[in-house]
TORGUDREN-343833 format. One line per field, with one value per residue (C-alpha): residue number from 1; x, z, y. Coordinates in nm, 2 decimals. Each point is the difference from the previous one (the first is absolute). Layout:
residues N
resi c(NUM,...)
x c(X,...)
z c(Z,...)
y c(Y,...)
This chain:
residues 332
resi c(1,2,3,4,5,6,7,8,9,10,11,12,13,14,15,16,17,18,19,20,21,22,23,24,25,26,27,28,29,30,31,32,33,34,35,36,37,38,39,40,41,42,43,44,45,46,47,48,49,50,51,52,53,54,55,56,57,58,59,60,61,62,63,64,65,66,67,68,69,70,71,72,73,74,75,76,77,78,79,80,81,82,83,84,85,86,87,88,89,90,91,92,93,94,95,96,97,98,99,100,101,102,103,104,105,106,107,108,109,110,111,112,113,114,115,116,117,118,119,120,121,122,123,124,125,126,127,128,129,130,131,132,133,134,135,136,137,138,139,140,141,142,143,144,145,146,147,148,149,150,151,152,153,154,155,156,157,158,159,160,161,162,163,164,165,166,167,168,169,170,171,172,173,174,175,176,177,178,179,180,181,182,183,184,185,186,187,188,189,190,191,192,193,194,195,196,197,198,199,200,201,202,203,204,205,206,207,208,209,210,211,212,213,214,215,216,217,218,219,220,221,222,223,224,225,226,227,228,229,230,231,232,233,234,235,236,237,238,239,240,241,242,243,244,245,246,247,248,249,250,251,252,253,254,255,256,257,258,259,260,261,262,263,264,265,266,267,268,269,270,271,272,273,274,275,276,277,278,279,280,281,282,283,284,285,286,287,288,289,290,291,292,293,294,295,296,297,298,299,300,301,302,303,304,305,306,307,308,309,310,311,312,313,314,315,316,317,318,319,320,321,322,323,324,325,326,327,328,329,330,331,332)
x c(4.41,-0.06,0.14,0.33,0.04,0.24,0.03,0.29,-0.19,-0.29,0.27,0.13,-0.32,-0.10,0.33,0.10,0.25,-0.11,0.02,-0.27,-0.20,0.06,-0.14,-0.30,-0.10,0.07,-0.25,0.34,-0.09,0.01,0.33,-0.09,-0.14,-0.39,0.20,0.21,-0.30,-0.19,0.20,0.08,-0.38,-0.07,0.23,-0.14,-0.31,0.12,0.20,-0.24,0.31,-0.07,0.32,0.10,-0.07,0.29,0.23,-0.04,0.07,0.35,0.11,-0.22,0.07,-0.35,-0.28,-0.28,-0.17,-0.04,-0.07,-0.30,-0.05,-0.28,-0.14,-0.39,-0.09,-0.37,-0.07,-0.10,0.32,0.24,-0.22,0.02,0.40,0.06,-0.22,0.21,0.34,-0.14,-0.12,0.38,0.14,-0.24,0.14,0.34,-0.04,0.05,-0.18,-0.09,0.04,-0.22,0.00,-0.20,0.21,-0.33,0.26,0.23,0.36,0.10,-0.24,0.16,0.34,-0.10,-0.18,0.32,0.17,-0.16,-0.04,0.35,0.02,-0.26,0.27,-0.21,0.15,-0.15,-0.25,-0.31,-0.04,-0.29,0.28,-0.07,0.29,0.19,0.07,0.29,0.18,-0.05,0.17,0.31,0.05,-0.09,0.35,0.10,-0.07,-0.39,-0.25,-0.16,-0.29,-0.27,-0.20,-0.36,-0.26,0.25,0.38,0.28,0.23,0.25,-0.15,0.29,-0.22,-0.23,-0.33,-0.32,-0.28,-0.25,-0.02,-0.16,0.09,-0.08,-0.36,-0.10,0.12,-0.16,-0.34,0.01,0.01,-0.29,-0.22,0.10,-0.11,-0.31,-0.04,0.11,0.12,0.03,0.24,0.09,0.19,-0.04,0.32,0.22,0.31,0.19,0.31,-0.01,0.01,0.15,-0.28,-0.26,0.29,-0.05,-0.43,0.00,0.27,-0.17,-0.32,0.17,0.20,-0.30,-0.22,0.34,0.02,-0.35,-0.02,-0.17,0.08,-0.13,-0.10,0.17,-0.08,0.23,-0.19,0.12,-0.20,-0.11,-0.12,-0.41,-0.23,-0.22,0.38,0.07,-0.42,0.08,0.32,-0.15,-0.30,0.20,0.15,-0.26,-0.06,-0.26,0.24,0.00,0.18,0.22,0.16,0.26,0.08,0.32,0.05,-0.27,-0.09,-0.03,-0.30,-0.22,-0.01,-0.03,-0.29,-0.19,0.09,-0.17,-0.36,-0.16,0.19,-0.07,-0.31,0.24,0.21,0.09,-0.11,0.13,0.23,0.24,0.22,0.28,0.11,0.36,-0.09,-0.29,-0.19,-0.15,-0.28,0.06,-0.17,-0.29,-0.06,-0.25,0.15,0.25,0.29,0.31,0.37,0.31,0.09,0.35,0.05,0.07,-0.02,0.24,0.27,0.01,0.05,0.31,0.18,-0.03,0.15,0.26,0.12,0.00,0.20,0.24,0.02,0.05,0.27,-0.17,0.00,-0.26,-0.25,0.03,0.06,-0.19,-0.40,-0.25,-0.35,-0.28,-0.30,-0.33,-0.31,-0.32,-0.27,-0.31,-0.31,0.17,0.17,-0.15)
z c(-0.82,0.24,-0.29,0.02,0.40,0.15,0.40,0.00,-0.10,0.27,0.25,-0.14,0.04,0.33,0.17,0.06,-0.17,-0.24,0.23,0.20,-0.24,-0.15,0.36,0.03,-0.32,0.12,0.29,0.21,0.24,0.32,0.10,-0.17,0.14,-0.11,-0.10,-0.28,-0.09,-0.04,-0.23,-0.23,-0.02,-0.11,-0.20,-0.18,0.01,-0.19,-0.25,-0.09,0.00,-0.09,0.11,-0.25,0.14,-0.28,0.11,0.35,0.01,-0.20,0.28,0.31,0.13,0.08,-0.20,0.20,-0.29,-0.05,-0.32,0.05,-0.34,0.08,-0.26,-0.05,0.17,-0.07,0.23,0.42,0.05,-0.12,0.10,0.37,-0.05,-0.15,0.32,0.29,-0.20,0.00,0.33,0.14,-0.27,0.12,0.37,-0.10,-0.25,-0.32,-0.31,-0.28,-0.36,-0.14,-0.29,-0.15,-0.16,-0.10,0.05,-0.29,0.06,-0.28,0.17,0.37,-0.14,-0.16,0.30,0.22,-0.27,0.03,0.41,-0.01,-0.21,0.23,0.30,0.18,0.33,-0.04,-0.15,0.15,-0.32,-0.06,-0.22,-0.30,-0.02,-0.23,0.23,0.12,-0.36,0.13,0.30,-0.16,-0.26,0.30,0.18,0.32,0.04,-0.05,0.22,0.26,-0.16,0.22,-0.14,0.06,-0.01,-0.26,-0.02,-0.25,0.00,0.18,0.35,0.13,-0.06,0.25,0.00,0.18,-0.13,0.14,0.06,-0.34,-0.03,0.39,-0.02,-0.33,0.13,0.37,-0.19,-0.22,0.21,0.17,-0.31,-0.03,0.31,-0.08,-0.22,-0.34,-0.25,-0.34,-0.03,-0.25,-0.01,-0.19,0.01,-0.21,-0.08,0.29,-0.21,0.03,0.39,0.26,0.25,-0.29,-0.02,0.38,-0.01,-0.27,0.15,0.37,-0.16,-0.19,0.26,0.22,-0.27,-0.04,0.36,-0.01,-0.33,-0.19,-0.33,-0.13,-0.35,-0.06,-0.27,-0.04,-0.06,-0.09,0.01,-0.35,0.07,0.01,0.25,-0.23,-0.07,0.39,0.04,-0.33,0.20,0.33,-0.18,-0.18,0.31,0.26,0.14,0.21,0.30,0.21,-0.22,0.13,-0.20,0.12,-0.21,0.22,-0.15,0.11,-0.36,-0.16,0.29,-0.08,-0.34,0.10,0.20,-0.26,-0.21,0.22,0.09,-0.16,0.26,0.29,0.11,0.03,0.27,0.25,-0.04,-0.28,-0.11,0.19,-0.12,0.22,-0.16,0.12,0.24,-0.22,0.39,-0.17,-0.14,0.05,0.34,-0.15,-0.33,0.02,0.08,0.23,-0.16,0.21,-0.04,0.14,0.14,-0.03,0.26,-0.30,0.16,0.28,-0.32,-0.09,0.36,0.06,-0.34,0.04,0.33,-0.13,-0.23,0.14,0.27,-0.27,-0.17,0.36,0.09,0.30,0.00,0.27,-0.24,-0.09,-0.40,-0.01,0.10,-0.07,0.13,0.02,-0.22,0.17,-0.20,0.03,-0.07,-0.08,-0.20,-0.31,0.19,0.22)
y c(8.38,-0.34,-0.18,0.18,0.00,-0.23,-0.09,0.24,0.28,-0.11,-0.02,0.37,0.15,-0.10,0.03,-0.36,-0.32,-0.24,-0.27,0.19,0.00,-0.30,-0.13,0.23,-0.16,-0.35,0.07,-0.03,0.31,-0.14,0.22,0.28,0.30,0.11,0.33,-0.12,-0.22,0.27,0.17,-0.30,-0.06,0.38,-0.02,-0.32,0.13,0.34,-0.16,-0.25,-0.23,-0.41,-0.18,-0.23,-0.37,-0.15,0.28,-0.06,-0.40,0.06,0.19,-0.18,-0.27,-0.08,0.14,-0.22,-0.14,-0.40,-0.15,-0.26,-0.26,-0.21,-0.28,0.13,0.36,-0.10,-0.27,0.04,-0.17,0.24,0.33,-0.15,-0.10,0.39,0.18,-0.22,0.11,0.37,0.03,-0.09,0.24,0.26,-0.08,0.05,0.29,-0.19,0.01,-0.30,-0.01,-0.26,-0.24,-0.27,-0.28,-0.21,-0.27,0.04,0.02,0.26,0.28,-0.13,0.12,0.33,0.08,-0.10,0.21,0.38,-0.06,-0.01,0.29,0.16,-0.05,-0.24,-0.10,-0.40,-0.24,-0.17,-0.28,-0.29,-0.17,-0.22,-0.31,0.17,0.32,-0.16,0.14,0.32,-0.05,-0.13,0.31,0.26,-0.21,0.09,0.36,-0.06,0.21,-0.21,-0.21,-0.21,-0.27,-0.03,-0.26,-0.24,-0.03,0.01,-0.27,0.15,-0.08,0.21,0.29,0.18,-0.12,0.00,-0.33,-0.22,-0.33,-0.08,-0.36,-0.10,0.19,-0.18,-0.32,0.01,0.11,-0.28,-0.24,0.16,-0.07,-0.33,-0.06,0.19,-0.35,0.21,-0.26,0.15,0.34,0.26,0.29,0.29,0.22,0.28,-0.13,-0.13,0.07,0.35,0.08,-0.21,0.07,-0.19,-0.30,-0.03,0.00,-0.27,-0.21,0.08,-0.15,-0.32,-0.11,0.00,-0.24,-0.19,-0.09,-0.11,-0.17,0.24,0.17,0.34,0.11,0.34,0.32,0.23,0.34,0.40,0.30,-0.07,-0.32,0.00,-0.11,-0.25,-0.13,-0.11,-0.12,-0.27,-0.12,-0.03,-0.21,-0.21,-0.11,-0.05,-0.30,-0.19,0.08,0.29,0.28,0.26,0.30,0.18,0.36,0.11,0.39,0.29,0.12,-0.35,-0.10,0.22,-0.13,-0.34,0.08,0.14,-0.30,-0.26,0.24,-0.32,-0.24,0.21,-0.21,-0.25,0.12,-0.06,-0.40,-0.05,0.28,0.25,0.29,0.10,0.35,0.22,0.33,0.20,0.11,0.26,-0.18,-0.35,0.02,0.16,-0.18,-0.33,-0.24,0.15,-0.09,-0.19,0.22,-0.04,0.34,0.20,0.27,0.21,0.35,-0.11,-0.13,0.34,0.16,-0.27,0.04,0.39,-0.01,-0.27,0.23,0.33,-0.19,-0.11,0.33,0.16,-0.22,-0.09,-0.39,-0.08,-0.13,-0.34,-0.08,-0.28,-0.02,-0.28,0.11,-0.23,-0.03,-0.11,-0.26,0.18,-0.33,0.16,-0.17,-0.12,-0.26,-0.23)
């Protein structure tokens, strides 16, 4: 029978309009009395009735549900970016839909695809550099979307980032003054995201403006850690080594890669790795990051865009927070 019933025939059975209940089941009760709240609830409760979340958001102008597409669900990065966006839609009575791109554009625009289908009021996206397609086909009618952690190319966009390419380039020249002469970076494809463009070029420039050069491998999640220990000892030197592995999931692997090297820091070796706090200050060596204030990203876009979708305009559309170098025993 709950299958069959409609918000008309709630709003029949208990006495009230469509629109009231329609509210009530919105959690938009604050000028309603606890009498007529009481009897849409009992009869909710009698009827067993499930309102149709599709139904609803062709008829609603709001159905307070945000989209979120992030890159890689797996890593502390994202889990912390996901709980700061909850914990504002939980303040403001929204709810998340949540997908995992893994970084490849075709799954970004299927999951753009049924979240618009689903009625989703915005998007909170970790964008790869081809998302901007997606924006040109949705046109000018497009639900509000906030970019996170990278950017498309359209910088006209909302967006909340760090300050990628000033952190890596202020903690570079750090370790060169730490009397660090030979550097190589081991990174995922900078192509891919803008935020990975900005660490490698943050890191370059820095070596440039010094004189230096660095030796770089390009990795992917397939890519094995005896693969990364053959690069990084084929190009040691007798100089004071640094290696730099700018994402969170390709550290870890790095680290493993070099347990044979690890007597040598941090003399004559140093690895500078990208956030990864949950075990970097615990491993031996401690491990040097630079560290993103991820769970705050996710508190700032959420508020960005409920402000957006709310039409209230006070937040601003733009936001660059600042990431923070934690030097700990791998660097010296």
């Amino acid at each position: 029978m709950s299958d069959k019933l409609t918000i008309k025939d709630i709003a029949k059975l208990s006495g009230t309009s469509k629109t009231t209940v329609s509210f009530y089941l919105n959690g938009k009760t604050d000028k309603m009395s606890l009498g007529t709240q009481e009897r849409i609830r009992e009869i909710i409760e009698k009827t067993n009735y499930q309102p149709n979340v599709i139904a609803r958001s062709l008829n609603a102008k709001s159905i307070q549900l945000i989209g979120v597409i992030i890159g890689d669900i797996t890593n502390t990065f994202a889990n912390q970016i996901v709980k700061g966006i909850d914990n504002v839609a939980k303040e403001k009575n929204y709810q998340l839909i949540i997908g995992n791109s893994n970084y490849d554009f075709q799954m970004e625009k299927k999951y753009i695809e049924r979240m618009l289908a689903m009625g989703v009021d915005g998007f909170i996206v970790q964008p790869t550099i081809e998302f901007e397609v997606v924006e040109k086909e949705l046109g000018n009618n497009q639900k509000p979307i906030v970019y996170i952690d990278s950017q498309s190319r359209n910088s006209k966009g909302l967006w909340v980032k760090t300050n990628n390419y000033e952190a890596v380039l202020e903690a570079t020249e750090s370790i060169i003054e730490k009397g660090y002469e030979n550097f190589i970076m081991i990174t995922a494809d900078p192509s891919v995201l803008t935020t990975r463009m900005e660490r490698a070029r943050g890191y370059e420039d820095a070596l440039k403006l010094k004189g230096y050069s660095v030796k770089t491998f390009i990795v992917n999640s397939d890519t094995k850690s005896e693969e990364m220990k053959t690069f990084i000892e084929q190009n040691l030197e007798d100089k004071k080594t640094c290696i730099f592995a700018p994402n969170c999931w390709v550290l870890p692997k790095v680290f493993v890669a070099i347990k044979e090297l690890r007597h040598l820091m941090p003399d004559k070796l140093g690895l500078m790795g990208f956030d990864n706090l949950e075990w970097t200050e615990f491993s031996y060596p401690t491990v040097s990051t630079i560290v993103q204030p991820a769970y705050d990203e996710g508190e700032t876009a959420a508020r960005i865009l409920i402000d957006r979708i709310e039409g209230v305009n006070e937040e601003a559309p733009n936001q660059i927070l600042k990431c923070k170098t934690n030097f700990c025993e791998s660097i010296k």
